[in-house]
C-alpha positions in Angstrom: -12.6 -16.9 -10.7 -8.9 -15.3 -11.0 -5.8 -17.5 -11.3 -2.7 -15.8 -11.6 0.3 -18.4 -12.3 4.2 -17.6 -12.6 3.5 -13.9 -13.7 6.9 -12.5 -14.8 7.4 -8.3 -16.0 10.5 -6.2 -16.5 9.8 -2.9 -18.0 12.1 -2.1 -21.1 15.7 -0.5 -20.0 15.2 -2.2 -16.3 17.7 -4.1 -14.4 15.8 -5.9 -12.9 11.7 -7.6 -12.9 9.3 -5.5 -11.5 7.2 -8.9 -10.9 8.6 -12.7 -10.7 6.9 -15.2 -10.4 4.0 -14.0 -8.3 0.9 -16.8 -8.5 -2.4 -16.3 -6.4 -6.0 -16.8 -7.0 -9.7 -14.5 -5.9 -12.1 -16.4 -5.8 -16.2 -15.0 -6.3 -16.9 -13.3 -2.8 -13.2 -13.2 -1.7 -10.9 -10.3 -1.0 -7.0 -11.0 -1.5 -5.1 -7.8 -0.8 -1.6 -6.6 -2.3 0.9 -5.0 0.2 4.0 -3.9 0.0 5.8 -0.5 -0.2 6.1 1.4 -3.1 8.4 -0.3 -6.4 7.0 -3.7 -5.1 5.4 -4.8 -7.8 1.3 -3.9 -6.6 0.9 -1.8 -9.7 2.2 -3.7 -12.5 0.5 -6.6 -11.4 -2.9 -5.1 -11.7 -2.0 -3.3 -14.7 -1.3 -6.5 -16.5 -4.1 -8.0 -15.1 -6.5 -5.3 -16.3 -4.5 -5.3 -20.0 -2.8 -2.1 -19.4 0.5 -3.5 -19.8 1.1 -6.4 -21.9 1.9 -10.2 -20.7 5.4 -10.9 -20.8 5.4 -14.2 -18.4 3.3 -16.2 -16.8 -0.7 -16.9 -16.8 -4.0 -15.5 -16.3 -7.0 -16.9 -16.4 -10.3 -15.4 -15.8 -13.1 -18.4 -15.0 -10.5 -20.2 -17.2 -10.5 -18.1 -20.0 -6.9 -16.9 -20.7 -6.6 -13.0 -20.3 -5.1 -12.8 -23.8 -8.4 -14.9 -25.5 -10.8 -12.2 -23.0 -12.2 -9.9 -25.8 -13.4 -6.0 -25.1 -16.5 -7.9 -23.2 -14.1 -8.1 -20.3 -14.1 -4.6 -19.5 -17.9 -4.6 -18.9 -17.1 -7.1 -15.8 -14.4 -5.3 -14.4 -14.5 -1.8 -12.3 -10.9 -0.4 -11.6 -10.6 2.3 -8.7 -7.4 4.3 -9.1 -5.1 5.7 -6.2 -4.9 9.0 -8.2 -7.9 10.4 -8.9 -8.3 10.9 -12.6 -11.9 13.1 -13.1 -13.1 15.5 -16.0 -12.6 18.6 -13.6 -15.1 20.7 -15.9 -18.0 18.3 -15.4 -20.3 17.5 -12.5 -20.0 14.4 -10.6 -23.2 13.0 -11.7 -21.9 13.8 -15.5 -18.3 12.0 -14.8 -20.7 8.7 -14.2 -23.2 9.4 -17.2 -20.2 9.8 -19.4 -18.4 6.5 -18.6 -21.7 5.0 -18.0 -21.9 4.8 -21.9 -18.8 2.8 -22.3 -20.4 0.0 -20.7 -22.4 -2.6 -22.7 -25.1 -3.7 -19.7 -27.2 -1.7 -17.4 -25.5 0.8 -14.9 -27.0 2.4 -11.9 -28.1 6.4 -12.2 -25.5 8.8 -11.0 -27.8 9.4 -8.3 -28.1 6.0 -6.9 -24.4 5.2 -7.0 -23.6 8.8 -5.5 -25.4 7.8 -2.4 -23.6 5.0 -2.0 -20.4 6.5 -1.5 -22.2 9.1 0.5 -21.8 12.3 -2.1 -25.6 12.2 -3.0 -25.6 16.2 -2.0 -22.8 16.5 -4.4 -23.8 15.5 -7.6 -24.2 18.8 -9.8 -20.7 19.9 -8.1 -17.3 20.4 -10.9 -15.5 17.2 -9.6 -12.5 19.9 -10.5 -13.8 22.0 -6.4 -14.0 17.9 -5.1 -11.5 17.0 -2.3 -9.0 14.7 -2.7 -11.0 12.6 -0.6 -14.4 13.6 -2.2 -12.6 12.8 -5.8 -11.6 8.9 -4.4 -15.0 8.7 -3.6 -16.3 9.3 -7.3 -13.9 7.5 -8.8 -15.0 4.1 -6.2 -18.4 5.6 -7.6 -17.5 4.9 -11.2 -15.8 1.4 -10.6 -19.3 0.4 -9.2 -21.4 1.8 -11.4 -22.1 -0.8 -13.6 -22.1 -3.9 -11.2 -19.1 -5.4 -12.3 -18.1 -8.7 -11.5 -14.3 -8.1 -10.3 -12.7 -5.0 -8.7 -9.5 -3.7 -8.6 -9.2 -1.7 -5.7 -6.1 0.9 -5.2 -5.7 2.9 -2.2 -9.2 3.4 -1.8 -9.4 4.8 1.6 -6.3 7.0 0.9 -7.3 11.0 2.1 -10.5 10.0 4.0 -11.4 10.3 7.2 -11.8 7.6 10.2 -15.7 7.7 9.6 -15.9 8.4 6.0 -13.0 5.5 5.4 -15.5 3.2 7.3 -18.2 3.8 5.1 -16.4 2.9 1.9 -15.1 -0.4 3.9 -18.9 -1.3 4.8 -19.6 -0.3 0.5 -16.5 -2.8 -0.6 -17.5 -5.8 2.2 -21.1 -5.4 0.5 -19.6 -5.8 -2.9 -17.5 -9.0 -1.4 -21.4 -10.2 -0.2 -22.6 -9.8 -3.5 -20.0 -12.0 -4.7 -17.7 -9.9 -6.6 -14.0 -11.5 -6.9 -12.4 -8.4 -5.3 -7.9 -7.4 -5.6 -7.3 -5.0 -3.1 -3.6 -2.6 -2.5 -3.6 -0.7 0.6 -1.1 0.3 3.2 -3.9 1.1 5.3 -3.2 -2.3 7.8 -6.9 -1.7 9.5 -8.6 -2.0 5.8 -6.1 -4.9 4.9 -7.0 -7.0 8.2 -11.1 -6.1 7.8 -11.7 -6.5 4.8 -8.7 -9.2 3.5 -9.9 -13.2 3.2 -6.3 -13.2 2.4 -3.1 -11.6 1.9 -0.3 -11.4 -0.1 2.6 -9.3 0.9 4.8 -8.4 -2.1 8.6 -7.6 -2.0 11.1 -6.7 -4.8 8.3 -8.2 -7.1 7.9 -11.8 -5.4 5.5 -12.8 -3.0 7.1 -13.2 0.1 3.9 -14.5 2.2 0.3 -15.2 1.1 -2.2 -16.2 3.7 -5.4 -14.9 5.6 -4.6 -12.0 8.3 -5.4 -14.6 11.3 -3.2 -16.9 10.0 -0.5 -14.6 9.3 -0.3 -13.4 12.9 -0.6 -16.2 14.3 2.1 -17.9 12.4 4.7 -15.0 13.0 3.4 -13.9 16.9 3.6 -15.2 20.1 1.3 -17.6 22.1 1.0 -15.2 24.8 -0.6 -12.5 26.3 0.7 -8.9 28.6 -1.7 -8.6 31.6 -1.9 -4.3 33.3 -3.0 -4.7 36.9 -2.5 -2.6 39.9 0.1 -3.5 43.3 -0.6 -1.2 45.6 -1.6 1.6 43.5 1.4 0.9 40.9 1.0 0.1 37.8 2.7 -3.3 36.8 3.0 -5.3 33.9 3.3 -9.3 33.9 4.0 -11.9 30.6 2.3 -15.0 30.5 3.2 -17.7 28.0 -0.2 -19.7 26.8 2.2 -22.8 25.7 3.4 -23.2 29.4 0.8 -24.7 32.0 2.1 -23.3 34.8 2.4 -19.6 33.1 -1.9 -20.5 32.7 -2.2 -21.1 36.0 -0.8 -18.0 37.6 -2.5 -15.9 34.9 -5.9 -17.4 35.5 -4.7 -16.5 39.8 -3.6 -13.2 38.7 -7.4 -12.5 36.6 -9.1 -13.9 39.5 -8.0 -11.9 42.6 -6.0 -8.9 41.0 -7.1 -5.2 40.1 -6.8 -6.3 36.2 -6.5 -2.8 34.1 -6.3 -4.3 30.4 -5.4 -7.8 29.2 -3.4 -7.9 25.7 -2.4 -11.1 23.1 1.1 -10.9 21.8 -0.2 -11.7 18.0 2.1 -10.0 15.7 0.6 -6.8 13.8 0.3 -7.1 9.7 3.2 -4.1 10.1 5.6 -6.5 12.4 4.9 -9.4 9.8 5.6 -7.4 7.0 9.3 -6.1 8.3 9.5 -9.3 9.7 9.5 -11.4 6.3 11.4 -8.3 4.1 13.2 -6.3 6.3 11.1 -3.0 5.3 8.4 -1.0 6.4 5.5 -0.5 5.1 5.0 3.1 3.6 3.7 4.5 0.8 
């Protein structure tokens, strides 16, 4: 669907490239997710790719079509979801989506439909200017799905919701992925990132310093072994076991068998750990 080769961007007056080199692909029903902290290059990249910056270096291709040869059609197959909310503050929620509804060349779904979605059906003749910062990320998610596009950009969009609220808009994008939209996701939310990710990239002074899917990321930079809790005599005691040695098996499968076992953990390495692990940072906005 989305090939991305050698891309290459220095902003005029830099020292350096904000990007160099990054390549990846999203395919139809795939999520590939951009992390990295802030000045790592998630931003330009989907700029370029959605033709708000210009290509400098580099390639891409949308179902082989170069971005460059893509005429304004394009923009009917793609929905964009900003970190920073950008609304009309003077109009109603349900007239923020009837307005950019008319932009698009191919049927969109009423306000009302795509409002419920997103779970602000109740809020629709509200000024989006008295939304939450939360409630105002919601609408704009709204507005990137309005029109059924065929690719998403995705930035931030559980930023300033809460647990149960962020899980609703998780369920709405993993429905979108069903539906077989080609989906580029930047988060430093690391639950979202390993839900919702097929794969991911992790991005670092502009380059891509890993690119694989979460399992195979933690697998690849944890340990093969797991931290067994149990109870001696009232205390509680902590034991390692390393799955690569037989005999560490063997006393852990004694130790599950006759022991007061409290909890059972795998020594996998967290997205975070990975992530200061390959650049030496850590990942914050």
């Amino acid at each position: 669907m989305i090939e991305v080769e050698e891309l290459t961007f220095k902003y005029p007056g830099a020292n350096g490239h904000a990007v160099r080199g990054v390549s990846f692909g999203v395919k139809r029903g795939e999520v590939v997710g951009l992390l990295g902290p802030s000045g790592a290059g998630k931003s330009t990249i989907q700029k370029i790719m959605i033709k708000l910056l210009p290509m400098q270096q580099g390639s891409v291709r949308y179902e082989g079509v170069e971005l460059g040869d893509l005429d304004r059609s394009f923009f009917n197959k793609v929905g964009v979801s900003f970190e920073h909310p950008n609304v009309f503050p003077k109009l109603t929620a349900a007239e923020n989506l009837s307005y950019f509804a008319g932009l698009y060349a191919r049927d969109v779904m009423s306000p009302e439909e795509v409002l419920g979605l997103v779970g602000l059906a109740g809020e629709a003749d509200k000024p989006a200017g008295d939304y939450s910062k939360g409630m105002k990320q919601r609408l704009v998610l709204a507005r990137a799905l309005q029109h059924r596009p065929d690719v998403l950009f995705l930035d931030e969009p559980t930023s300033g919701l809460d647990p149960a609220t962020a899980q609703r808009v998780m369920d709405l994008i993993a429905a979108e992925r069903d539906r077989g939209v080609a989906i580029l996701l930047t988060t430093h939310n690391m639950h979202a990132a390993d839900t919702l990710c097929d794969r991911l990239a992790f991005l670092h002074d502009g380059e891509v310093a890993a690119l694989d899917s979460p399992r195979a990321l933690k697998l690849a930079h944890g340990e093969r072994a797991v931290e067994v809790e149990h109870r001696v005599d009232g205390r509680l005691e902590r034991a390692r076991f390393d799955l690569g040695d037989e005999g560490a098996r063997g006393r852990l499968s004694e130790l599950l068998a006759g022991a007061e076992v409290e909890t059972v953990h795998t020594r996998e390495a967290t997205l975070d750990q990975i992530f200061i692990k390959l650049t030496g940072s850590e990942l914050v906005a």
